[in-house]
One Martini backbone bead per residue (centre of mass of N, CA, C, O) as a GRO file, in nm:
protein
   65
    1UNK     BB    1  -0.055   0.282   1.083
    2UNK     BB    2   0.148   0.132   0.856
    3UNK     BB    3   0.342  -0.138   0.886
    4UNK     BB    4   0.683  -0.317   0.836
    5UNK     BB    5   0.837  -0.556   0.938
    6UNK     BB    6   1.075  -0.392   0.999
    7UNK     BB    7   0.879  -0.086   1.078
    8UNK     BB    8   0.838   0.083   0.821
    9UNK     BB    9   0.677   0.273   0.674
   10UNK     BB   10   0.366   0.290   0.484
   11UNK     BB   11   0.310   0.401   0.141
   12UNK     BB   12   0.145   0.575  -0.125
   13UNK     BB   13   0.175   0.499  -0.468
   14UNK     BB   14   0.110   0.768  -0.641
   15UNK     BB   15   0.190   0.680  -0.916
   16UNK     BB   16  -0.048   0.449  -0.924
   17UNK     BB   17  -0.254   0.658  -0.873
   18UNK     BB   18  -0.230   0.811  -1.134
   19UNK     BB   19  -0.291   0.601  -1.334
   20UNK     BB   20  -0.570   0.513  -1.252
   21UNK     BB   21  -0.697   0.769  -1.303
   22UNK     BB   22  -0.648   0.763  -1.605
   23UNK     BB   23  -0.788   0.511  -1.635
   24UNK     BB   24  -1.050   0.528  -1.463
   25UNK     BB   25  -0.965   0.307  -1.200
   26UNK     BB   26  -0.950   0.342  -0.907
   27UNK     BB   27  -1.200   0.194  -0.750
   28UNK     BB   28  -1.050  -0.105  -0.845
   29UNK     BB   29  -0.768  -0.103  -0.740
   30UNK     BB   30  -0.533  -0.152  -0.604
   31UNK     BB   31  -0.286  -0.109  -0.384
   32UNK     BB   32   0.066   0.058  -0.333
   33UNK     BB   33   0.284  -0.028  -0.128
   34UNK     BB   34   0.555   0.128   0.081
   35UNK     BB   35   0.841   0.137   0.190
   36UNK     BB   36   1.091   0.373   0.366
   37UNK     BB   37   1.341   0.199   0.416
   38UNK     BB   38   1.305  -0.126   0.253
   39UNK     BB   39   1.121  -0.131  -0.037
   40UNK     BB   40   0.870  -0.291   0.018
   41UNK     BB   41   0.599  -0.412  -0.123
   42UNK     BB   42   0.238  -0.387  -0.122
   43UNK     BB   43  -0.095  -0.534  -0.211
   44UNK     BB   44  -0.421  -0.400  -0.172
   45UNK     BB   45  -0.753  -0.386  -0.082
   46UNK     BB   46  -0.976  -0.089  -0.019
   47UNK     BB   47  -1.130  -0.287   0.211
   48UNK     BB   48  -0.914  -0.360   0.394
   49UNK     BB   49  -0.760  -0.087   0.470
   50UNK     BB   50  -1.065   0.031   0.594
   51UNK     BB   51  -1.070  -0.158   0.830
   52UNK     BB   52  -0.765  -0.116   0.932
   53UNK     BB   53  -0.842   0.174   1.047
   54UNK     BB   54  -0.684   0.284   1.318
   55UNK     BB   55  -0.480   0.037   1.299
   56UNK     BB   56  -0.246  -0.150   1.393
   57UNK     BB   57  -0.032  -0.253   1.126
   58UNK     BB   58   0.130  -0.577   1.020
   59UNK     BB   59   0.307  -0.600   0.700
   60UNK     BB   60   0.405  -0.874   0.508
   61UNK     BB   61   0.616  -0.746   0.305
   62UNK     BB   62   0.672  -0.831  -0.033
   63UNK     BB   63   0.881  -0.815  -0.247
   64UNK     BB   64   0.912  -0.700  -0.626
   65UNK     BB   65   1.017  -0.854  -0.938
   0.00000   0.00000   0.00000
């Protein structure tokens, strides 16, 4: 599982992968997570996560203006 600096769990926004699918760009677009706990977005490439998978990763995620 991904956590935020802050510790909240890092969710994939579901809306953003909603769109890509639309667009029929699933496979190349980056990922959009979210913290569930203080809001801050962190956007990641599909095959960072991949790697990442498994293991406790601390993203240091910053806010989107």
């Amino acid at each position: 599982m991904m956590t935020c600096r802050c510790g909240g769990p890092l969710r994939l926004d579901l809306a953003h992968i909603s769109e890509a699918q639309r667009f029929n760009c699933l496979t190349t677009t980056r990922l959009l997570w979210k913290c569930c706990l203080c809001g801050r977005s962190l956007w990641l490439e599909q095959a960072t996560v991949a790697r990442s998978n498994g293991s406790m990763v601390v993203a240091e995620a910053n806010a989107l203006a």
